[in-house]
C-alpha positions, 0 to 999 in steps of 0.5 A: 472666123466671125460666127453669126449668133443665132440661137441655131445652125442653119444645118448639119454642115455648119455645125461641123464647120464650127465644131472644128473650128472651135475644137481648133481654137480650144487647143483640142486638136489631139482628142478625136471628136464626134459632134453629132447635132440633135432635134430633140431633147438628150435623155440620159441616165446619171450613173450616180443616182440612176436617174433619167435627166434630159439636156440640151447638150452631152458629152460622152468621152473616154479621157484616157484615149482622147476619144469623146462624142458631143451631142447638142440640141439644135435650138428650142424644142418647145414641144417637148417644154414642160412647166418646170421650164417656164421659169427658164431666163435664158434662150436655149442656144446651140453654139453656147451649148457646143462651147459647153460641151466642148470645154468639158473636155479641158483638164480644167473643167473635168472632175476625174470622178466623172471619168472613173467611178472608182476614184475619189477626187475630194471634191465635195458637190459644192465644188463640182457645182462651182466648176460647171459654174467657171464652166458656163461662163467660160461657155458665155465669155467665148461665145460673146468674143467669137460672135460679137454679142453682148449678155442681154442676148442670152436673155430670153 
């Protein structure tokens, strides 16, 4: 299947045509996934620090019965930009943050502490910013086989 890149979809049906599809394609098949595509910015509270934080995308699961729900915002929500967001290079894009969102759900890209407070995975900070780093490219690389972009799409 030949996805269109766009920054957006079009509607709630194709991002659940997609959304299937993808989680197909990343060997997925046995998590049970509720993708749910959102207007507005994701605001969230980090357990860690007990901060607000908003995002563009989210994924919320439970590793151990393979049951997880992604949220992504549907394209710019430029209403809600702050200043701090003038600065932002690339466009904010709806399939590459499903992608995201999708991959962390792969054992590669999970840090276990994340799952289970309780844990300690001695991983140090730096570490687990690397791996959302080899995440987020993964995100870019798949985005640009599926859909035939090349990087100068990111770019705002």
């Amino acid at each position: 299947m030949r996805i269109k890149a766009s920054t957006k979809f079009k509607d709630n049906n194709e991002f659940q045509t997609v959304a299937k599809y993808l989680q197909h394609l990343l060997f997925l098949d046995d998590w049970f996934i509720n993708f749910q595509l959102v207007a507005d910015t994701i605001h969230y509270e980090r357990d860690e620090d007990n901060t607000t934080r908003d995002a563009v995308g989210l994924t919320t699961y439970d590793y151990g019965n393979r049951e997880a729900t992604i949220y992504v915002q549907n394209g710019d929500n430029s209403s809600e930009k702050s200043d701090e967001d003038d600065d932002n290079v690339l466009k904010n894009i709806a399939l590459l943050n499903l992608i995201h969102e999708l991959l962390h759900l792969k054992e590669e890209y999970i840090v276990l502490s994340d799952c289970y407070p309780n844990l300690v995975d001695n991983l140090s900070d730096t570490d687990k910013v690397h791996k959302h780093m080899h995440l987020e490219q993964m995100a870019k690389s798949i985005f640009m086989a599926i859909t035939g972009a090349d990087k100068d799409f990111f770019y705002k």
